[in-house]
C-alpha positions as MATLAB code, in Angstrom:
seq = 'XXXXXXXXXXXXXXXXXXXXXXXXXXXXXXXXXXXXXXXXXXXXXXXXXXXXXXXXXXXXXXXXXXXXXXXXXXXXXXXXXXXXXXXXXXXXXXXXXXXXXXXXXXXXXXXXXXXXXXXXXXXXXXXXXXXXXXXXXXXXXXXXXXXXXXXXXXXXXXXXXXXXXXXXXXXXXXXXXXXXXXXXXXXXXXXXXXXXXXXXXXXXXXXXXXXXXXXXXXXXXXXXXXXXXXXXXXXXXXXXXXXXXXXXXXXXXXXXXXXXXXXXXXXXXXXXXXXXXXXXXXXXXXXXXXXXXXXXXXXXXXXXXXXXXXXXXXXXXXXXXXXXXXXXXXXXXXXXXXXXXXXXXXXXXXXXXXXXXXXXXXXXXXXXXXXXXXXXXXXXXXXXXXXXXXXXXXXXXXXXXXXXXXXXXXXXXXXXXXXXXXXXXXXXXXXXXXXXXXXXXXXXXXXXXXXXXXXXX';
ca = [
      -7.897   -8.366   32.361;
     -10.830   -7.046   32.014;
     -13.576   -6.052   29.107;
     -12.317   -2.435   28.735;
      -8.362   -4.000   28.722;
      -9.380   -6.814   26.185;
     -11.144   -4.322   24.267;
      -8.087   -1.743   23.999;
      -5.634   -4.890   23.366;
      -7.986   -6.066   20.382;
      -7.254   -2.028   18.797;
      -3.953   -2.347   19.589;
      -3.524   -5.631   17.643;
      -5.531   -4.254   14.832;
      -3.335   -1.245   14.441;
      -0.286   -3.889   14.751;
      -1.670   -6.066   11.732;
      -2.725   -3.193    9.340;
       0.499   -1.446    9.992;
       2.094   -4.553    8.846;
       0.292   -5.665    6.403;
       0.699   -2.061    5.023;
       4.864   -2.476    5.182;
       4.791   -5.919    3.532;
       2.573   -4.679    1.227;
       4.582   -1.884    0.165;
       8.093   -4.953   -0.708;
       6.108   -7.520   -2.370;
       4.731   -4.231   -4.668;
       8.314   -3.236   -5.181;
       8.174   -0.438   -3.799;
       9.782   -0.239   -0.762;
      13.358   -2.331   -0.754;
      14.103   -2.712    3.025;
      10.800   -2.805    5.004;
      10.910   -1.510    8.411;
       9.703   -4.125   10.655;
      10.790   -4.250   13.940;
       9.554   -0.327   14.728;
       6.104   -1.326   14.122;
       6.578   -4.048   17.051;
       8.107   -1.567   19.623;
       5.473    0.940   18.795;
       3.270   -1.256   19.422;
       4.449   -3.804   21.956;
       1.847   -4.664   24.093;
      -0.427   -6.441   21.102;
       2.933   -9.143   20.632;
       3.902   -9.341   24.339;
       3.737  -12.352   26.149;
       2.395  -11.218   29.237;
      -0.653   -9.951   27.072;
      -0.945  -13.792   25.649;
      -1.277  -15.464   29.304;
      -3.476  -12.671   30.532;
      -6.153  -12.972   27.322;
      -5.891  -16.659   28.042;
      -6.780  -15.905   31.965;
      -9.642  -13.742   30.693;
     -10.834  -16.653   28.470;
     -10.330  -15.034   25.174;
      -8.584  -17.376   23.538;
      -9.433  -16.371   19.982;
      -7.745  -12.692   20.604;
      -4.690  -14.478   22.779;
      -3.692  -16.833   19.441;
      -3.647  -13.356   17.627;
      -1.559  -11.739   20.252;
       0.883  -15.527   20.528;
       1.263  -15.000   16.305;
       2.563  -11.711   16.618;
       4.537  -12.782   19.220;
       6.443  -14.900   17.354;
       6.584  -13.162   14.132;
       7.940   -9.912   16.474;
      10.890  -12.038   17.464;
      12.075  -12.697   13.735;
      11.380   -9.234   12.668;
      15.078   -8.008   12.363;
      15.258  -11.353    9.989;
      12.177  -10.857    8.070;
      13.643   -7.600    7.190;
      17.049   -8.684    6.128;
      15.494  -11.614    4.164;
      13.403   -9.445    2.588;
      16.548   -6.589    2.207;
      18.561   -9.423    0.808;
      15.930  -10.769   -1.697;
      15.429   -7.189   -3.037;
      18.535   -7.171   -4.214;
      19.193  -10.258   -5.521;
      20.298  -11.122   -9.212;
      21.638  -13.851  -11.503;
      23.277  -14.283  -14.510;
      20.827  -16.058  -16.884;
      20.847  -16.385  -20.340;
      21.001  -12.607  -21.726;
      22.874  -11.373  -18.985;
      22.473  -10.275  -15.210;
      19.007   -9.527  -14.266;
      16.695   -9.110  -10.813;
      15.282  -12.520   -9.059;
      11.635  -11.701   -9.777;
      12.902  -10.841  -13.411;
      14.817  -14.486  -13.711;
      11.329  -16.098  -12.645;
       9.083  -14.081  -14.688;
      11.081  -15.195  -18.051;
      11.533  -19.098  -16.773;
       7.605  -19.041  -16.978;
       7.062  -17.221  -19.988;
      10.476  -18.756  -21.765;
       9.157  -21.460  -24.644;
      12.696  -22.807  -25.264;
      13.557  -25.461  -22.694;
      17.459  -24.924  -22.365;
      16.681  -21.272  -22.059;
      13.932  -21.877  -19.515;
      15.675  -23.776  -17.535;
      19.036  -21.773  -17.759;
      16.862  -18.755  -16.328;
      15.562  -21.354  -13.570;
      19.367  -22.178  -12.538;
      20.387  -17.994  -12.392;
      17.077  -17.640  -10.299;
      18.259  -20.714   -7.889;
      21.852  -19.167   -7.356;
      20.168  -15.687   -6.699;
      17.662  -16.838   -4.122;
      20.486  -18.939   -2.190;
      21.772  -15.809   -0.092;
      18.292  -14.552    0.935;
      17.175  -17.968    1.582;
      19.680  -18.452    4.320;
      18.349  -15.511    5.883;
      14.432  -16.483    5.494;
      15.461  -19.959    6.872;
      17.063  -18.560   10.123;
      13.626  -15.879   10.698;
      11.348  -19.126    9.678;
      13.375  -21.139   12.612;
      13.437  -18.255   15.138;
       9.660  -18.040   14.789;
       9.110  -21.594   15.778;
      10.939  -21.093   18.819;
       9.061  -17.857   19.512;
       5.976  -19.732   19.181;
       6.891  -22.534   21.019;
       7.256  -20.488   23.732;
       3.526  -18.927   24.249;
       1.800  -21.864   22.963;
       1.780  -21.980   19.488;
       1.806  -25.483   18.188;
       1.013  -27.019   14.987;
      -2.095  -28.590   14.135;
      -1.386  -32.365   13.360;
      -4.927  -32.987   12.239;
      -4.794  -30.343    9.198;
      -1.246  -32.070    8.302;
      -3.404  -35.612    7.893;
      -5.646  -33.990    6.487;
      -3.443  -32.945    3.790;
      -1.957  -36.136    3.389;
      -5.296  -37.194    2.628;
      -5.872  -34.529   -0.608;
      -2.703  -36.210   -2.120;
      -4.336  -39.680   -1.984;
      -7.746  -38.502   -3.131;
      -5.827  -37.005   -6.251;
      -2.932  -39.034   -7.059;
      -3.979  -40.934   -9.773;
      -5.783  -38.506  -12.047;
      -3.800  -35.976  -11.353;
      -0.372  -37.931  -12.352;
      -2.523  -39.400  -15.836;
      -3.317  -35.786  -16.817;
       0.189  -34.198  -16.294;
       1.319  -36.542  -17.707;
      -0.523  -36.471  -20.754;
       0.036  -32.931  -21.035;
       3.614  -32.742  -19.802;
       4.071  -35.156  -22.957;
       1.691  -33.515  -25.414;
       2.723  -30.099  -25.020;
       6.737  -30.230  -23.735;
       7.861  -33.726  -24.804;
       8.406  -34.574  -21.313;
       7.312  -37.399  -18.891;
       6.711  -36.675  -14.634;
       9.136  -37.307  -12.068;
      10.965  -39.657  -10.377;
      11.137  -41.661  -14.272;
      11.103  -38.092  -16.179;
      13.060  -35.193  -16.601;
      10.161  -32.979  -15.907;
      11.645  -29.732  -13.855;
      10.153  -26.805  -11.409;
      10.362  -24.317  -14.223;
       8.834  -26.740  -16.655;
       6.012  -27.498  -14.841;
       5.274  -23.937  -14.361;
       5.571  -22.999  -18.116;
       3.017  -25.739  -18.390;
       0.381  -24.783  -15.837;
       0.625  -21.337  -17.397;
      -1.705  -22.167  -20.320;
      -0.414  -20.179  -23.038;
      -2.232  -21.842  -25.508;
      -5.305  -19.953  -24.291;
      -3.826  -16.621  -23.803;
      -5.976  -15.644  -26.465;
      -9.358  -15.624  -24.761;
      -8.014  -14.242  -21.864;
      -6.798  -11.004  -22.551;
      -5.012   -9.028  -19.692;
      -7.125   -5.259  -20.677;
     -10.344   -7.767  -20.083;
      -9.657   -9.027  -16.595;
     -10.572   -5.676  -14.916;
     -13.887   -5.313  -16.498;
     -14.480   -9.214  -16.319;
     -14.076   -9.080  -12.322;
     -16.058   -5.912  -11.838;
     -19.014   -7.442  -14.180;
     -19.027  -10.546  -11.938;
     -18.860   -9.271   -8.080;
     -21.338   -6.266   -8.772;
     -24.448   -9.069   -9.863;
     -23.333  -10.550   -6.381;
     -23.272   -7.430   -4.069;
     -19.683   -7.772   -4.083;
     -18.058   -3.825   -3.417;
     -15.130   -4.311   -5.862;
     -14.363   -0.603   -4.552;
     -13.272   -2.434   -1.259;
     -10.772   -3.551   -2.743;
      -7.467   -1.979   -3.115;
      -5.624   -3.886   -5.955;
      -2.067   -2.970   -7.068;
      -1.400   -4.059  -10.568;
       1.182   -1.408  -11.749;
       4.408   -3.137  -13.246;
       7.919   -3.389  -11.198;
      10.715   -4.409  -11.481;
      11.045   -6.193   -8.105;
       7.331   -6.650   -8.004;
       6.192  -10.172   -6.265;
       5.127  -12.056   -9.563;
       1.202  -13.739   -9.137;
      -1.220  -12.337   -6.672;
      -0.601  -12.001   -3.199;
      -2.983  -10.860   -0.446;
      -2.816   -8.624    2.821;
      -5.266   -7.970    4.278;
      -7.942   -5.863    1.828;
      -4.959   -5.284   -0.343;
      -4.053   -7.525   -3.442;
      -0.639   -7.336   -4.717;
      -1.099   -8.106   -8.391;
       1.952   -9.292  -10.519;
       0.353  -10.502  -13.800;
       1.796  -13.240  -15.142;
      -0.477  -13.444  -18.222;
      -2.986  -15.806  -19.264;
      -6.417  -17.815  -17.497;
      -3.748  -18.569  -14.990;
      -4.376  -14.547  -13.592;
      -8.063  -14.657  -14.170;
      -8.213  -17.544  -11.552;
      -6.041  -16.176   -9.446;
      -7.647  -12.846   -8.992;
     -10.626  -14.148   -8.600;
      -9.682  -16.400   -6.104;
      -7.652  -13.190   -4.015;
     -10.770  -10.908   -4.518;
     -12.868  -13.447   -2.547;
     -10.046  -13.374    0.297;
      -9.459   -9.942   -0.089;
     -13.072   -8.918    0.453;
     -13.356  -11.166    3.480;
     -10.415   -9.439    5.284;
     -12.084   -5.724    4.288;
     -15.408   -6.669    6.031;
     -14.024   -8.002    9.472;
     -11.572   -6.318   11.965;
      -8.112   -7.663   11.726;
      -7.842   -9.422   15.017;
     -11.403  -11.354   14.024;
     -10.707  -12.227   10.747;
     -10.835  -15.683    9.891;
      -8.589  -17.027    6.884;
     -10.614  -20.330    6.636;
     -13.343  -18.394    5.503;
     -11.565  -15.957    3.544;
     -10.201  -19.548    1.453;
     -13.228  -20.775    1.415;
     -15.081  -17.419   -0.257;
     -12.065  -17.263   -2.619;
     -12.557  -21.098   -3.482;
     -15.836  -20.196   -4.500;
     -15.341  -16.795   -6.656;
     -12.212  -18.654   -7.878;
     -14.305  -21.692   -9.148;
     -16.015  -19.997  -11.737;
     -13.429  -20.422  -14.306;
     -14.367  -23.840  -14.068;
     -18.288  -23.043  -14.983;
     -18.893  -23.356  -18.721;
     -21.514  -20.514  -18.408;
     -18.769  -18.005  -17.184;
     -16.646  -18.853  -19.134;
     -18.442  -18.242  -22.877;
     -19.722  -14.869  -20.639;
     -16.783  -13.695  -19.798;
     -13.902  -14.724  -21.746;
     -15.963  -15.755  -24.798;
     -14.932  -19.478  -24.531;
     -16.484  -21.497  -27.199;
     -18.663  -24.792  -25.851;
     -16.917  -26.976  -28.217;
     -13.517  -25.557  -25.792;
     -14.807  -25.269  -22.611;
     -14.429  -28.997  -22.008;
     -10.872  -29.149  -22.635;
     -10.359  -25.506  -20.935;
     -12.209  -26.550  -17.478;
      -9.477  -29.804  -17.875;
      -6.093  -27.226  -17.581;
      -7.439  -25.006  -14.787;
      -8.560  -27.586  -12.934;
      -5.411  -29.833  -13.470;
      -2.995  -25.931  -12.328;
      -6.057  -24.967   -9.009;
      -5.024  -29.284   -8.227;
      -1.439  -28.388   -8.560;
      -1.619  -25.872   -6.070;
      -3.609  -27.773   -3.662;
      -1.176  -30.837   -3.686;
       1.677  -28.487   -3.135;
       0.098  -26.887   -0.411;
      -0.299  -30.174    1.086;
       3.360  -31.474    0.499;
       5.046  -27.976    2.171;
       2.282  -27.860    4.929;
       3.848  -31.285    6.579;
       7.665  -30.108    5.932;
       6.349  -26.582    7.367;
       5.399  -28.400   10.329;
       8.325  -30.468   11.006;
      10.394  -27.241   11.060;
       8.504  -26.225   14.185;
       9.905  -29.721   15.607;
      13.071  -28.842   14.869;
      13.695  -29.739   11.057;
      16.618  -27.702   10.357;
      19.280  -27.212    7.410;
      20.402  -29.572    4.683;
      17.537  -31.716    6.149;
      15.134  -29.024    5.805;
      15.853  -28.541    2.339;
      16.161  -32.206    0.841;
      12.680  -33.203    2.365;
      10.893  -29.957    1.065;
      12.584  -30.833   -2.272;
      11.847  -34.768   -1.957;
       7.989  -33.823   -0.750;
       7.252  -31.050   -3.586;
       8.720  -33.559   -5.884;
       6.614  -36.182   -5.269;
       3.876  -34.330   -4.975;
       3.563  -32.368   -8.173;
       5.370  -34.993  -10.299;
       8.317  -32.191  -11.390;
      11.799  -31.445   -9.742;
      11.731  -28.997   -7.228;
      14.536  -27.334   -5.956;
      15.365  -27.005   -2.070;
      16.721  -23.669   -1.742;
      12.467  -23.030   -1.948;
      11.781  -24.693    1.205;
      11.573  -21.265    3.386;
       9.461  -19.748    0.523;
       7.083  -22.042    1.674;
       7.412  -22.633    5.071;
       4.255  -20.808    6.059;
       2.194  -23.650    8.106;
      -0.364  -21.872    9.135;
      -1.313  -20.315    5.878;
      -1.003  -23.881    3.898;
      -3.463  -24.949    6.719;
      -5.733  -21.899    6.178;
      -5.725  -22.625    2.320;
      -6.211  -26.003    2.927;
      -9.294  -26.224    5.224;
     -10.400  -23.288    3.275;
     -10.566  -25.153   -0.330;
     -12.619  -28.315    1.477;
     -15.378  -25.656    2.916;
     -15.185  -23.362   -0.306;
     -16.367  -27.119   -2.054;
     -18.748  -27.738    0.602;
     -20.068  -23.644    0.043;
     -20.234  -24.195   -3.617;
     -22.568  -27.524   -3.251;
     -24.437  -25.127   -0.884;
     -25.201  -22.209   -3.376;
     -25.658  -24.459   -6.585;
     -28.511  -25.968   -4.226;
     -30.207  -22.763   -3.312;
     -29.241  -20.623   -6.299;
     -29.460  -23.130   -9.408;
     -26.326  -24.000  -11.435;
     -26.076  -20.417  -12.575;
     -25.749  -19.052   -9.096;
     -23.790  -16.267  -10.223;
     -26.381  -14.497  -12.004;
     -29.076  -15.069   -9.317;
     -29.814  -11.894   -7.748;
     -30.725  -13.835   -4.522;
     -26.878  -14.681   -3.875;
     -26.158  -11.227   -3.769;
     -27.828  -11.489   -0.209;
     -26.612  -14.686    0.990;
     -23.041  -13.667    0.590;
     -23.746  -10.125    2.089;
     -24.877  -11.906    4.887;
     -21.797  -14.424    5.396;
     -19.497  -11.212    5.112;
     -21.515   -9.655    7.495;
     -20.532  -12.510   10.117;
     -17.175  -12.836    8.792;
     -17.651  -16.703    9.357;
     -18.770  -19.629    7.424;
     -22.573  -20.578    8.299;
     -22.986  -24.211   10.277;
     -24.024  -27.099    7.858;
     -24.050  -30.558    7.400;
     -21.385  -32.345    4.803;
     -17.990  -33.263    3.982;
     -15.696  -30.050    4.452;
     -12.528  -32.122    4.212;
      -9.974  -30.542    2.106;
      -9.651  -33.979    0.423;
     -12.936  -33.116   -1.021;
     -11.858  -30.243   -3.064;
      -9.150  -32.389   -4.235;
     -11.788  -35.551   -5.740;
     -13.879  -32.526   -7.057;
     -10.926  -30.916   -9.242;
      -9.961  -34.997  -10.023;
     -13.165  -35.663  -11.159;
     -13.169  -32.296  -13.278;
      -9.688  -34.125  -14.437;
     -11.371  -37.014  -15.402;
     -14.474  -35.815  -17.548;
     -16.839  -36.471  -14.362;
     -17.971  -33.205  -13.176;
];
């Protein structure tokens, strides 16, 4: 193959991966109920082809040859992804007031103060996901095989690696939840407590500061902190209109952020975190985007809920709170990390052949253990994404390590230094993470958010 091949293969996978990031896009909004899939890959067959894969390899382009082996794989689950994703769109429950959507069921377990209520909503949204599940499960399994077949195999290293954030977290992590768990629900952490999925959720929702973060304020609170950092917030093409079947949280394709508000500081973080990953896949071509470096941008816009500075700037936080504030966001960004880490190893033993019943009582037994609350199994193909765990992963360590970095050049405040406006133009400009020296591990973002836990940072 040569340079003028390679270079019509890379356009062809670009069209590939904004067409279906534009199609995916369009379900998680709600808007589009059965997403047509498996078109995109015959129109464009040559970008998920196999022979393309060995050739790109022959022509020592490795880097555009694991682009072309992903879509590879994901092509020959795309006639499941679509009835998963069919079947999910239509799924219901019976929950406390009556039948109601899936992505209804989970937006009231989280909001839903009452604890039989909460947890009655959790059961309805359980028995709804089981038939969609199935269907996710067999496209998750298909793709592994897929893979298997042009090379695709998982990275051991990053699955140690996440082992590793658990044990750099365990301990602070468990005294905090459980302190809170007790404090604010009258609960105590599993294996000795009762504390459930749904509960833990209502928890790391942080109602009891819904008042300084105000959902009309978030727009004008993101666009008044990328602008001071050359950040084009006009890059970014951010759906926040409300739907019915609309993804809850904030989900990311591409340059396009899927935004189902949830309410609270648990959205401001979570935007912020998106915008950074958002803006890194709007400055790059598709087939050399990097989603370390996406992570790692977002772990750095997303950190600033954690600065007491930003905080009394932007969401008016008194001092006196801040303390206590910093404590819960750092205790929900840790709770995300360690579950990362826990579905990242089950992820990876599907693509050894983890499989069924099995599949489902070790994601439940790993999420449990990690996060201290009952999880339930029929989950485990929600989160089965290994490569995207690893991404987020790897991504949080460097995001720490790029944090350190700009603190050092920029002062404290480094988000109201005009000279980090440049700095981060220039990373985005590369689309990569500059070479330094440090600790990058993702076990490092884990004993910064710990010692955030612990009154140390």
């Amino acid at each position: 193959m040569d340079a003028v091949e390679i270079e019509l293969v890379a356009r062809e996978v670009d069209a590939l991966l904004l067409d279906l990031e534009a199609e995916r896009a369009r379900h998680v909004a709600g808007l589009e109920a059965e997403p047509a899939l498996a078109r995109l890959f015959a129109a464009r067959s040559r970008a998920a082809h196999r022979e393309t894969v060995a050739a790109l390899r022959d022509a020592g382009r490795e880097d555009l040859a694991a682009r072309a082996a992903a879509l590879r794989a994901e092509r020959a689950q795309a006639a499941d992804e679509e009835a998963w994703r069919a079947a999910e769109s239509v799924a219901s429950g019976a929950g406390p007031d009556g039948l109601a959507p899936l992505a209804v069921l989970e937006r009231a377990a989280l909001h839903e103060p009452d604890r039989g209520r909460r947890l009655a909503f959790a059961r309805a949204a359980e028995a709804a996901l089981g038939p969609a599940a199935s269907l996710r499960e067999a496209a998750v399994e298909q793709r592994a095989r897929a893979g298997a077949e042009v090379g695709v195999a998982p990275d051991w290293r990053i699955v140690v690696e996440g082992d590793a954030v658990l044990a750099a977290s365990d301990d602070p992590y468990r005294d905090v939840l459980a302190f809170r768990a007790r404090h604010d629900l009258a609960l105590s952490p599993a294996p000795q407590g009762d504390l459930h999925r749904a509960d833990l959720l209502h928890l790391a929702r942080l109602a009891r500061w819904d008042g300084l973060f105000r959902a009309g304020m978030l727009p004008l609170a993101l666009k008044l902190t990328l602008e001071p950092l050359g950040l084009d917030a006009g890059r970014l093409r951010i759906d926040d209109a409300e739907r019915p079947a609309k993804w809850p949280g904030v989900h990311v394709l591409g340059a396009r952020i899927i935004f189902g508000a949830r309410g609270g500081a648990g959205d401001w973080q979570d935007l912020l975190e998106g915008a950074g990953r958002a803006l890194a896949g709007a400055s790059t071509p598709p087939h050399r985007r990097d989603p370390v470096f996406g992570a790692a941008l977002g772990e750095l816009l997303g950190s600033l809920v954690l600065e007491p500075r930003w905080l009394a700037e932007r969401a008016d936080v008194d001092r006196r709170h801040a303390p206590d504030l910093i404590r819960d966001l750092a205790l929900r960004r840790l709770l995300s990390l360690r579950a990362r880490a826990a579905a990242l190893r089950v992820a990876t033993e599907v693509t050894r052949g983890l499989s069924g019943a099995a599949w489902r009582e070790g994601y439940r037994d790993a999420l449990t253990a990690a996060t201290g609350a009952i999880w339930e199994g029929v989950r485990a193909a929600r989160d089965a994404d290994a490569a995207g765990h690893a991404s987020a992963l790897v991504g949080a360590g460097a995001g720490e390590r790029l944090r350190d970095e700009v603190r050092e050049r920029f002062d404290e405040d480094w988000w109201r230094n005009p000279r980090t406006a440049s700095f981060l133009a220039g990373l985005l400009a590369a689309g990569r993470l500059p070479d330094a020296a440090g600790d990058a591990s993702p076990a490092r973002a884990a004993a910064a958010l710990a010692a955030r836990l612990e009154g140390k940072a």
